[in-house]
C-alpha positions in Angstrom: -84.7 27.8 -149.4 -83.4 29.9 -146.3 -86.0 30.7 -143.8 -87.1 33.8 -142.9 -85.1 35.8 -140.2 -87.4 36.5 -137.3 -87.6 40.3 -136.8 -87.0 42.0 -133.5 -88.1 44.8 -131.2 -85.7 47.0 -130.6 -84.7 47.8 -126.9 -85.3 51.4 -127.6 -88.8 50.5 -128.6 -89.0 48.2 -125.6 -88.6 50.8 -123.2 -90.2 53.6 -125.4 -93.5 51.3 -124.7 -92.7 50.5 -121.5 -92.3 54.5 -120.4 -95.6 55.2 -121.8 -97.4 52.2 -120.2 -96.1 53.6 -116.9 -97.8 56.9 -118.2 -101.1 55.1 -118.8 -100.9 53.2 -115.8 -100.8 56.3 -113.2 -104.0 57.7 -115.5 -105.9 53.8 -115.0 -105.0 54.6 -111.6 -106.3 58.1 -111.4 -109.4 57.0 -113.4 -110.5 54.8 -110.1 -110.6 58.0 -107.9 -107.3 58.1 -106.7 -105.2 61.1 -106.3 -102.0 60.9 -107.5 -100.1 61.6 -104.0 -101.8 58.4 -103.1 -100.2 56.2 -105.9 -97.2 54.8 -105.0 -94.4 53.1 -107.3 -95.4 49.9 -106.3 -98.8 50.0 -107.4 -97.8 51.9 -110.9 -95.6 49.1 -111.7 -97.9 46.5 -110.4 -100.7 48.0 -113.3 -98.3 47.4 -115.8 -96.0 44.2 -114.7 -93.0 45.1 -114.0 -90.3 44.8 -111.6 -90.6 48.4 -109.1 -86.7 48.4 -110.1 -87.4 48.8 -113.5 -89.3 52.3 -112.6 -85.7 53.8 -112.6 -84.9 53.2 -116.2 -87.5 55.7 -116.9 -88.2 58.2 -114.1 -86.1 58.9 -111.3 -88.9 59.2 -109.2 -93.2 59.5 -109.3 -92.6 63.2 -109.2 -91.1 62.8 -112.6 -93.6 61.0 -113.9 -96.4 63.8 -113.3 -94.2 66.2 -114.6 -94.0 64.5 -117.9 -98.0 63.9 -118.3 -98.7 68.0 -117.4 -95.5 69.0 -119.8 -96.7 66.6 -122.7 -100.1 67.4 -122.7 -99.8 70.9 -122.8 -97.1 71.0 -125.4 -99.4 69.8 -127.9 -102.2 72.0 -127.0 -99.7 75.0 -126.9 -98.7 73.9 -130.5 -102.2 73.1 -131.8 -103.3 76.7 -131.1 -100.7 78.6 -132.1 -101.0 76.6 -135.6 -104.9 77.5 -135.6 -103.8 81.7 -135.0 -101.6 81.6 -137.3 -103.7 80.5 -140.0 -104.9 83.7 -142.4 -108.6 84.0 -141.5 -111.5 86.4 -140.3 -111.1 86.6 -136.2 -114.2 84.9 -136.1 -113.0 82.1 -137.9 -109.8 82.1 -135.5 -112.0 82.2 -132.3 -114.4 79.6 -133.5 -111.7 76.8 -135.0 -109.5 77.8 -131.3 -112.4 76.8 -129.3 -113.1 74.0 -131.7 -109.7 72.3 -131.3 -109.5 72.8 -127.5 -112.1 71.2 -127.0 -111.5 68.1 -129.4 -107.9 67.4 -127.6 -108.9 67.7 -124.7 -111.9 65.4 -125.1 -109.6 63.2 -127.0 -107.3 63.5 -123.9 -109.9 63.1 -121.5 -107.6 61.4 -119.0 -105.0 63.5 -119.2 -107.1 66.6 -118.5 -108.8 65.1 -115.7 -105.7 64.5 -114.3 -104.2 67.8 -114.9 -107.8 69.1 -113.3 -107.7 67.1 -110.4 -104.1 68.0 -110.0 -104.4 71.6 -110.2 -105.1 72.3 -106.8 -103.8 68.5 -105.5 -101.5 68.0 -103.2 -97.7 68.0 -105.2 -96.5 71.0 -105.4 -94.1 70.4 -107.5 -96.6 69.6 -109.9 -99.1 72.0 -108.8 -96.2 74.4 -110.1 -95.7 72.7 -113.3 -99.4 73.2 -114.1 -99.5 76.7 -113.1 -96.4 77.5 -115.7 -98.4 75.9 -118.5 -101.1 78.0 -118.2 -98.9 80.9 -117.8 -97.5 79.9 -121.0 -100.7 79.3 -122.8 -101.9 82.9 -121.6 -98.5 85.0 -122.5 -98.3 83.5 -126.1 -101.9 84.0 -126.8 -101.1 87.6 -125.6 -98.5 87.8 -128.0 -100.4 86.7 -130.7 -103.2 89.7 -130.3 -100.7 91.9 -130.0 -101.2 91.1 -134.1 -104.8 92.5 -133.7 -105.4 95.2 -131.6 -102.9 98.6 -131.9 -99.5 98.5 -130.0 -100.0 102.0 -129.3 -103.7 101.8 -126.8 -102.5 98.1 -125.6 -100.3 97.3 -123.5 -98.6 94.1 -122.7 -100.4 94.0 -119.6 -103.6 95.1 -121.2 -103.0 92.3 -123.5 -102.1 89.8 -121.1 -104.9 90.9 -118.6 -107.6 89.7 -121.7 -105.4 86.6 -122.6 -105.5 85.1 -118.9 -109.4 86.0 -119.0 -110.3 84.2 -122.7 -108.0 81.6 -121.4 -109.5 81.5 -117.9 -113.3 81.0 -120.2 -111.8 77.9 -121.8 -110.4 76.3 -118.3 -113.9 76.6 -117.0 -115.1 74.5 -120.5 -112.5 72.4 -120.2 -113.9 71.2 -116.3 -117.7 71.1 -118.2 -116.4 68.9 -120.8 -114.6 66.2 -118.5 -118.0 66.3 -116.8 -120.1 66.3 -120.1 -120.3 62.5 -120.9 -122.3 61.7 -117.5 -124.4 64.7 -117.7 -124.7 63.4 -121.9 -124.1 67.1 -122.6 -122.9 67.3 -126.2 -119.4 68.9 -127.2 -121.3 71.4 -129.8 -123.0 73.2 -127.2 -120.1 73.5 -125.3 -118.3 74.8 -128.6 -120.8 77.2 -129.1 -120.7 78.3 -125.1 -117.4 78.6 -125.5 -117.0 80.6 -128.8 -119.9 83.2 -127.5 -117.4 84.0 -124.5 -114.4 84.6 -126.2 -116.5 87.3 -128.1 -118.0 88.7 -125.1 -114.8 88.8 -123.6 -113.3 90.3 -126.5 -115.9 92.7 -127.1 -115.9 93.9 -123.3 -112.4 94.4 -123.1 -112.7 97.1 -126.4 -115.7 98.9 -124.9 -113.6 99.3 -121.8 -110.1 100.0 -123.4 -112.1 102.6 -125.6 -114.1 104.1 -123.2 -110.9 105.3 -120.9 -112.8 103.1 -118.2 -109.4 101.2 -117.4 -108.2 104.3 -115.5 -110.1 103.5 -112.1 -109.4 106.6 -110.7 -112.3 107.9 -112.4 -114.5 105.4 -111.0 -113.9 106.7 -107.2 -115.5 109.7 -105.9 
């Protein structure tokens, strides 16, 4: 009877594991109030028991490695919302199942948002710059997706991207409740409902003054 052949890991896998244990371990790290200027490579590979030579094989440097937790997180979000506006529906369907799956990836990314939170204003540029060209992102293709309802012909680009950066401005400031929401044993409905009852108001503002010519300030100065 031949015994059984013992099966594996491949060295892809190895490494695939060991990338995102590196990922993890910068988060741990964060997660003990650091910032992540003051993690070095040493202590990154010392969370997860490696060799600091072994960094290399994955990162070229710590820079790198923010750059792949802000790029990563946001992709997914990015990809999450447009598949939730692109879905037939009434727009207060779409506004309530946007704000609805913001907040349940970022909650289920908790780490990952505090980090991108902390690091928004921290003190790598580089990825200081990274972060700001997400949200860019996230605020010109939500633009481009009311472009689908409100007429081409009263709105502009920049009127649409003007109350894109605001709705997405509203959910930034939920997103910094909801990382604060567990120690204050806030729950995430009310801060779906906060957050839905915004978007409208923002929405609803921005028509008043679009119809209303109000968006010519000219008029407002004697």
């Amino acid at each position: 009877m031949s015994r059984p052949q013992k099966r594996h890991r491949s060295h892809d896998n190895k490494l695939v594991d060991t990338r995102q244990a590196l990922l993890n371990a910068v988060l741990e790290l964060m997660d003990r109030d650091k910032s992540f200027d003051a993690i070095s490579l040493r202590k990154v590979t010392g969370e997860v028991g490696i060799n600091p030579s072994a960094f290399y094989r994955h990162f070229p440097d710590m820079d790198s490695l923010g750059l792949e937790l802000v790029g990563s997180s946001f992709k997914t979000l990015r990809q999450l919302l447009k598949a939730v506006r692109a879905t037939p529906s009434l727009d207060n369907i779409i506004v309530r199942r946007s704000v609805e799956t913001f907040v349940t990836y970022v909650r289920d990314n908790r780490r990952q948002f505090q980090f991108i939170t902390r690091e928004r204003f921290g003190g790598v540029a580089v990825i200081r710059d990274e972060i700001d060209h997400e949200h860019k992102l996230l605020i010109s293709e939500l633009a481009i997706d009311l472009a689908r309802y409100f007429a081409v012909d009263k709105w502009t680009n920049e009127d649409l991207q003007m109350l894109a950066s605001l709705m997405i401005g509203s959910m930034t400031h939920i997103v910094e409740q909801l990382l604060l929401a567990r120690r204050r044993g806030e729950g995430d409905a009310e801060l779906i409902e906060t957050g839905e009852k915004q978007l409208r108001l923002i929405v609803l503002g921005a028509m008043q003054w679009r119809n209303s010519g109000l968006q010519d300030t000219d008029k407002l100065i004697p």
